[in-house]
N, CA, C and O atoms as a Tinker XYZ file with bonds, in Angstrom:
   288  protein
     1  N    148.514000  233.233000  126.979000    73     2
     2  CA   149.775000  233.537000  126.336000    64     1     3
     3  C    149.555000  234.112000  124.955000    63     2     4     5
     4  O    150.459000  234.070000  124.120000    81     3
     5  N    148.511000  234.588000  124.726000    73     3     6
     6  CA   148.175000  235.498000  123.493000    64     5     7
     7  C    148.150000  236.976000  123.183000    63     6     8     9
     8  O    147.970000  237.800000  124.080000    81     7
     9  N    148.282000  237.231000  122.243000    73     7    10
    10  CA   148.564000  238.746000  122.272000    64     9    11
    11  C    147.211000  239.191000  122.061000    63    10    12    13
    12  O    147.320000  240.189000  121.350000    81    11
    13  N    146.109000  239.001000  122.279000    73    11    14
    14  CA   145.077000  239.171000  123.016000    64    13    15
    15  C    145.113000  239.885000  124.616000    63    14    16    17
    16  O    144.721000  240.961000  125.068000    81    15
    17  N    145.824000  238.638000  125.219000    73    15    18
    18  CA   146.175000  239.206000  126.096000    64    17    19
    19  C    146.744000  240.186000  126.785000    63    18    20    21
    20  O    146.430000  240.659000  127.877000    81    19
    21  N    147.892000  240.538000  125.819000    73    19    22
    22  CA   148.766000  241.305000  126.453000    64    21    23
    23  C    147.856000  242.780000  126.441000    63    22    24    25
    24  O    147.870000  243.654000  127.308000    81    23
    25  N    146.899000  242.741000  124.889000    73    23    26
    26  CA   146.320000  244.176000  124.198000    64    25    27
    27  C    145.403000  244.335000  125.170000    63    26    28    29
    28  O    145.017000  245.501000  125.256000    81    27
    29  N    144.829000  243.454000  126.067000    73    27    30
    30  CA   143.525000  243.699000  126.936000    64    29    31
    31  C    144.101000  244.036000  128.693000    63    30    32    33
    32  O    143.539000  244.523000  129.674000    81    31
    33  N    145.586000  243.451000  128.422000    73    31    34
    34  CA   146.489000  244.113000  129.858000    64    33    35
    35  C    146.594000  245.455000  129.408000    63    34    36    37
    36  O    145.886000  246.346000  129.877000    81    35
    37  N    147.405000  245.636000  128.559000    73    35    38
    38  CA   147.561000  247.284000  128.030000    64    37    39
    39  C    146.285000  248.327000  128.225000    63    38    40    41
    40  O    146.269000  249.416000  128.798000    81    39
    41  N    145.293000  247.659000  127.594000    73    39    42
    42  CA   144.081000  248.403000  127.738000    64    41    43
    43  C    143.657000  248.768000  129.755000    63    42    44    45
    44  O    143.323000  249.714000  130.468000    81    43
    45  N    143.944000  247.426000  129.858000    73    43    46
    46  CA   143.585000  248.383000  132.075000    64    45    47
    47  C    144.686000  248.701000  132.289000    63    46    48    49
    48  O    144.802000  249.025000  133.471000    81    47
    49  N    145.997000  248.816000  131.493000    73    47    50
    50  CA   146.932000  250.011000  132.529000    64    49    51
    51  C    146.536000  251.313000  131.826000    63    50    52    53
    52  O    146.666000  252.319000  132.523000    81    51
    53  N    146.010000  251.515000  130.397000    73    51    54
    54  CA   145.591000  252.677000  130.432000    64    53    55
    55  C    144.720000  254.043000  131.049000    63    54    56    57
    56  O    144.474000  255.197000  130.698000    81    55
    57  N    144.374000  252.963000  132.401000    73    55    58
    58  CA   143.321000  253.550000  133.203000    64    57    59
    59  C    143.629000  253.588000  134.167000    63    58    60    61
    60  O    142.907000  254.126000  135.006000    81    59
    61  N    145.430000  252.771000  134.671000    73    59    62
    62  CA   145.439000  252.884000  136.046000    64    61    63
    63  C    147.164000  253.021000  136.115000    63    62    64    65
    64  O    147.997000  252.202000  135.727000    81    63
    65  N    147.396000  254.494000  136.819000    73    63    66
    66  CA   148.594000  255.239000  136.832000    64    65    67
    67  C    149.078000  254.439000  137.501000    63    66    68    69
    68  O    149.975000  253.862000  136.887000    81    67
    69  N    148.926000  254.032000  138.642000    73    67    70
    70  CA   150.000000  252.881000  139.464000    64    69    71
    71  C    150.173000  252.019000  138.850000    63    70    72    73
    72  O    151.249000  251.511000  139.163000    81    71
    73  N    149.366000  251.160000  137.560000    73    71    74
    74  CA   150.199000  250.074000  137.412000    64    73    75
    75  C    151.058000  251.084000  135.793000    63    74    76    77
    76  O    151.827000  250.584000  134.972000    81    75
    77  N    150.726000  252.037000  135.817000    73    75    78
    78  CA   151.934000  252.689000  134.558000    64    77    79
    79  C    153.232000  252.577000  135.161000    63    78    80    81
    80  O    154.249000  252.085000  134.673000    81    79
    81  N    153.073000  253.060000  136.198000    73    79    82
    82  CA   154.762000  252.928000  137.273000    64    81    83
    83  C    155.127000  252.245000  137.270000    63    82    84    85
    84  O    156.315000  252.328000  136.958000    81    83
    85  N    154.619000  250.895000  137.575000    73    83    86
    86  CA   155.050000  249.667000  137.416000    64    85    87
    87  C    155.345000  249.158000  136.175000    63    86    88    89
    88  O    156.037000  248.142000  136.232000    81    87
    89  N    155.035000  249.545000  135.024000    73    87    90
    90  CA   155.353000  249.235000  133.571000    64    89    91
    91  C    156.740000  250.172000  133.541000    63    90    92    93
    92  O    157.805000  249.609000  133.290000    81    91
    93  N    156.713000  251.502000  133.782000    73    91    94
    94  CA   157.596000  252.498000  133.631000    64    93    95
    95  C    158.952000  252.066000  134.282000    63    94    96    97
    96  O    160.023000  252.643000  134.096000    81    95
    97  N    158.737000  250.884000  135.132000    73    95    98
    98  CA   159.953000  250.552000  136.183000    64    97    99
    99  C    160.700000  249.481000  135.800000    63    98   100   101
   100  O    161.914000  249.355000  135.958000    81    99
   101  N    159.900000  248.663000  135.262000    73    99   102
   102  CA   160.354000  247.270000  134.486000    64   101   103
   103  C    161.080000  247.308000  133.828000    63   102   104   105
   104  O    160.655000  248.015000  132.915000    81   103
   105  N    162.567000  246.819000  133.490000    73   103   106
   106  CA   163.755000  246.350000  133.692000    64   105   107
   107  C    164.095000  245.821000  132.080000    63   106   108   109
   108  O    165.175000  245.884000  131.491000    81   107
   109  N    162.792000  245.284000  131.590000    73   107   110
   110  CA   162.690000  243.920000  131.035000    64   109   111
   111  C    161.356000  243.590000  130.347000    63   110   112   113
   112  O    160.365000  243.721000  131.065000    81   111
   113  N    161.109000  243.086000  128.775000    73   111   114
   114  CA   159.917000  242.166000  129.438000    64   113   115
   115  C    159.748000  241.835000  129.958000    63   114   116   117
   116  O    158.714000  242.208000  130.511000    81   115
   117  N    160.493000  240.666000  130.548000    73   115   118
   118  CA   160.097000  239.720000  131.398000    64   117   119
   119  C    158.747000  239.938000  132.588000    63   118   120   121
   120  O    157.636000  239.508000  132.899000    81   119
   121  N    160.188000  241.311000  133.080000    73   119   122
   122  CA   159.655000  241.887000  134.349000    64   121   123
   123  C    158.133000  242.454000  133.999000    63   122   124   125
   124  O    157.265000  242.469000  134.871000    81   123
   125  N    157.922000  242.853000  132.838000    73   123   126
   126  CA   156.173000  243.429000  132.263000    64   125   127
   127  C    155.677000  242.212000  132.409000    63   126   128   129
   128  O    154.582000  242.354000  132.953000    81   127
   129  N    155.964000  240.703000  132.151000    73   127   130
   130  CA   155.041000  239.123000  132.213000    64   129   131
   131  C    154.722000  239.717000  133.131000    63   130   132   133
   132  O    153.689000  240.387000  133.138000    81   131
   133  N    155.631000  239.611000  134.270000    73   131   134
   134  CA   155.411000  239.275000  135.324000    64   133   135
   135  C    153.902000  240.173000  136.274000    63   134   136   137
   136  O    152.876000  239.818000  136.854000    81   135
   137  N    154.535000  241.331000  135.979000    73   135   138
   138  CA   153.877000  242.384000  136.334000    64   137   139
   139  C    152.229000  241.989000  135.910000    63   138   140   141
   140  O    151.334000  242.225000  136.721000    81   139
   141  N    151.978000  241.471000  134.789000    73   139   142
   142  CA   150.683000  241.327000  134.279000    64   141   143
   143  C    150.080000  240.038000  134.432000    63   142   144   145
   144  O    148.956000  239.627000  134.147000    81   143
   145  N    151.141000  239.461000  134.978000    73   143   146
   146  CA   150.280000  237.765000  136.013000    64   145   147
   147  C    149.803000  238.265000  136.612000    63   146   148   149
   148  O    148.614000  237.962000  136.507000    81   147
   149  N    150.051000  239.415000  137.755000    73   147   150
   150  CA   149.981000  239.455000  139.310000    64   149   151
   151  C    148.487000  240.413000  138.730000    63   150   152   153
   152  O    147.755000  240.904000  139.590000    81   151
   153  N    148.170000  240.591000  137.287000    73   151   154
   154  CA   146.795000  241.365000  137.000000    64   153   155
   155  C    146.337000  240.815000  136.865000    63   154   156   157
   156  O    145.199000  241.145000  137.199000    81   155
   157  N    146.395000  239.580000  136.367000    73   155   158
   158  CA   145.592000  238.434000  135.937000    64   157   159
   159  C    145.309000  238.327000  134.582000    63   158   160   161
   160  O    144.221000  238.045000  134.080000    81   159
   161  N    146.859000  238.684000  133.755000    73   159   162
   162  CA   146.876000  238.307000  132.123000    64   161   163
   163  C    147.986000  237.598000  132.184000    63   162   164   165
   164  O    148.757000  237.815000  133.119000    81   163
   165  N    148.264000  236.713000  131.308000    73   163   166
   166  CA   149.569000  235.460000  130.952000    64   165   167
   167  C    149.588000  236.089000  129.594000    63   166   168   169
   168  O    148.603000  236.417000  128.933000    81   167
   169  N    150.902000  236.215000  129.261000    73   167   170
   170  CA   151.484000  236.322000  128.079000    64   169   171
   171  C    152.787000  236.163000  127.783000    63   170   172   173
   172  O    153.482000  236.636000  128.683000    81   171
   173  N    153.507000  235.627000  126.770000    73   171   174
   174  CA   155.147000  235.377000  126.861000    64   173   175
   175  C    155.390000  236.726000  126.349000    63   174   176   177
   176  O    154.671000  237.419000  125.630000    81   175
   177  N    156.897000  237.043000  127.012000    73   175   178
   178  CA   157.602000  238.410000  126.278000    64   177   179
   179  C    157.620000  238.479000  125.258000    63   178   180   181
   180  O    157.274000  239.561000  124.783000    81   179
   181  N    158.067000  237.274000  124.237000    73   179   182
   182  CA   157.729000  237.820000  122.794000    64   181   183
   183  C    156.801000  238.235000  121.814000    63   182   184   185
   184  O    156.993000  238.269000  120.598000    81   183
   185  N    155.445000  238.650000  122.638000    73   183   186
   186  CA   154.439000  238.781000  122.544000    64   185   187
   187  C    154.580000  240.116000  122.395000    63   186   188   189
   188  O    154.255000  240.646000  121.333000    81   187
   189  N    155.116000  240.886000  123.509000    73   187   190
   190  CA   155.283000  242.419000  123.970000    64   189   191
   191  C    156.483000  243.138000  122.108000    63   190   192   193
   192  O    156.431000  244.262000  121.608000    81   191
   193  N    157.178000  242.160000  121.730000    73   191   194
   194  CA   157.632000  242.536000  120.563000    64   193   195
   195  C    156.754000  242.524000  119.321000    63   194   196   197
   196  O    157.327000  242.299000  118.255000    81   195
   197  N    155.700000  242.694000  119.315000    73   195   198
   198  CA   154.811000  241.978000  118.022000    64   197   199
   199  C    153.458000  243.838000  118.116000    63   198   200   201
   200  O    152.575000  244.220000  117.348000    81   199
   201  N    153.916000  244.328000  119.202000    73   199   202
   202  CA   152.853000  245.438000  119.336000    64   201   203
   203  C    153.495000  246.367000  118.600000    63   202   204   205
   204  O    154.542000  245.932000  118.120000    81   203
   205  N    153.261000  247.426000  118.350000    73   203   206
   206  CA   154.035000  248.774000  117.954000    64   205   207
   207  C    154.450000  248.874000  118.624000    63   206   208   209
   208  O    154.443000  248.122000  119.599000    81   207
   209  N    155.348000  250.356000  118.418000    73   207   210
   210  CA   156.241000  250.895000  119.745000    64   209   211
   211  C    155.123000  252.010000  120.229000    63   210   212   213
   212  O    155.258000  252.364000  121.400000    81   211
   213  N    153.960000  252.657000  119.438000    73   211   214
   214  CA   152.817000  253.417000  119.278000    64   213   215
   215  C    152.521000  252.832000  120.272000    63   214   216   217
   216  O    153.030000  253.074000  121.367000    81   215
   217  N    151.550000  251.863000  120.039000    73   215   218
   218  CA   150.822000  250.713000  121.414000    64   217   219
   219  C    151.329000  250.879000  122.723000    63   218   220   221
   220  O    150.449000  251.027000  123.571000    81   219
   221  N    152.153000  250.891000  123.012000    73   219   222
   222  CA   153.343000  250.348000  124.143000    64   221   223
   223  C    153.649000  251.857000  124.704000    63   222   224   225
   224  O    153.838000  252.151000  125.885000    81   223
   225  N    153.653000  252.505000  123.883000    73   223   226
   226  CA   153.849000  254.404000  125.159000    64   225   227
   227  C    153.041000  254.611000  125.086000    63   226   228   229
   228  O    153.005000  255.635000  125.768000    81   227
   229  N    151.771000  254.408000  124.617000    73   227   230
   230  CA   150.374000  255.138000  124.956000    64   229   231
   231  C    150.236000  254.768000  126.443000    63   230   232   233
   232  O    149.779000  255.589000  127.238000    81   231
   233  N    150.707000  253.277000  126.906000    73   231   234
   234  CA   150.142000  252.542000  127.691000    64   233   235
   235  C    150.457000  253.197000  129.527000    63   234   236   237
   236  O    149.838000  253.511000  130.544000    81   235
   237  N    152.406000  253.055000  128.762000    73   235   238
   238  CA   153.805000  253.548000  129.328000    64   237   239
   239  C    153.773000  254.917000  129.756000    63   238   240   241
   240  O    154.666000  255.317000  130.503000    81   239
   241  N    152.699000  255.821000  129.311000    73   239   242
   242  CA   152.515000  257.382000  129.294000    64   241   243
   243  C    153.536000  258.386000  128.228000    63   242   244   245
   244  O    153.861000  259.574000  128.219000    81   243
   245  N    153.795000  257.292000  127.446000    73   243   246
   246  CA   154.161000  258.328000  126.822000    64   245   247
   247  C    153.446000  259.286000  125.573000    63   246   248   249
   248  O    153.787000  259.891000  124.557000    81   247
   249  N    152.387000  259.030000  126.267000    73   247   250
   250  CA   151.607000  260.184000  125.314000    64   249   251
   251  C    151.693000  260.392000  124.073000    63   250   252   253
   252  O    152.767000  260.162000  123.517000    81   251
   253  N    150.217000  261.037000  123.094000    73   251   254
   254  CA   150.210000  261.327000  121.981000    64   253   255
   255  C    150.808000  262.252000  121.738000    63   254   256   257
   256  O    151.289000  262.990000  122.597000    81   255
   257  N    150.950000  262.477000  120.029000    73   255   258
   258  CA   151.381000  263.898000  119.565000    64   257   259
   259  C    151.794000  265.144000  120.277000    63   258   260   261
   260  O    152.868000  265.744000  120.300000    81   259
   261  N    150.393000  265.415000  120.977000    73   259   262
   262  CA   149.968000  266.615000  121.575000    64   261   263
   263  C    150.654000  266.706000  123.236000    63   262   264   265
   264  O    150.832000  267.718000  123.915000    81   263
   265  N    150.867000  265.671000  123.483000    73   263   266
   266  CA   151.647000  265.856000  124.871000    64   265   267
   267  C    152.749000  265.435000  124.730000    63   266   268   269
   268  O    153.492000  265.792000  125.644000    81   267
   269  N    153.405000  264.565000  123.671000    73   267   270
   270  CA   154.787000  263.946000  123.601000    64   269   271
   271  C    156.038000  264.798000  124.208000    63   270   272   273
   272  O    155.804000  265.994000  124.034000    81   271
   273  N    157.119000  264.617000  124.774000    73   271   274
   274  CA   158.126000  265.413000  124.816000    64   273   275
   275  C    158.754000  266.142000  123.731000    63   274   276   277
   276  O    159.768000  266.824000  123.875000    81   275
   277  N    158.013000  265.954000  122.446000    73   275   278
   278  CA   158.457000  267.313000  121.232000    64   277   279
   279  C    157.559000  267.845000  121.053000    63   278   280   281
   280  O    157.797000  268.702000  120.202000    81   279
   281  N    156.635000  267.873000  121.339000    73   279   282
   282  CA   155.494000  268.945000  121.315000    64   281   283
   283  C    155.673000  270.213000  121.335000    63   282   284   285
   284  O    156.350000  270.648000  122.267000    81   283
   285  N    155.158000  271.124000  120.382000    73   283   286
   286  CA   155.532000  272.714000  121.125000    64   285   287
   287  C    154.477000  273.360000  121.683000    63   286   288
   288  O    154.638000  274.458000  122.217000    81   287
């Protein structure tokens, strides 16, 4: 339940597009806990509030600078 945790879940969805979908689909924190039990990380949602919003679309796909949707 540490934000350890959550940063070392974040870190393997950065490598794996299916579980981005599954972040991208989620409703909720909650629904992200959940999602990241079934990976084999525990963390409470208020955990997921304590990251940047930076942190959290890198993960989500929302891309840097250079690919963001304002990019030219």
């Amino acid at each position: 339940m540490s934000l350890e945790q959550l940063k070392a879940f974040l870190t393997k969805a950065k490598g794996n597009t299916s579980l981005q979908e599954k972040l991208k689909a989620a409703k909720s924190p909650e629904d992200v806990v959940g999602i990241a039990k079934e990976h084999g990380h525990e963390f409470t949602a208020d955990k997921i509030n304590q990251l940047s919003e930076e942190e959290l679309e890198g993960v989500a796909g929302g891309g840097g600078e250079e690919t963001g949707p304002h990019s030219l």
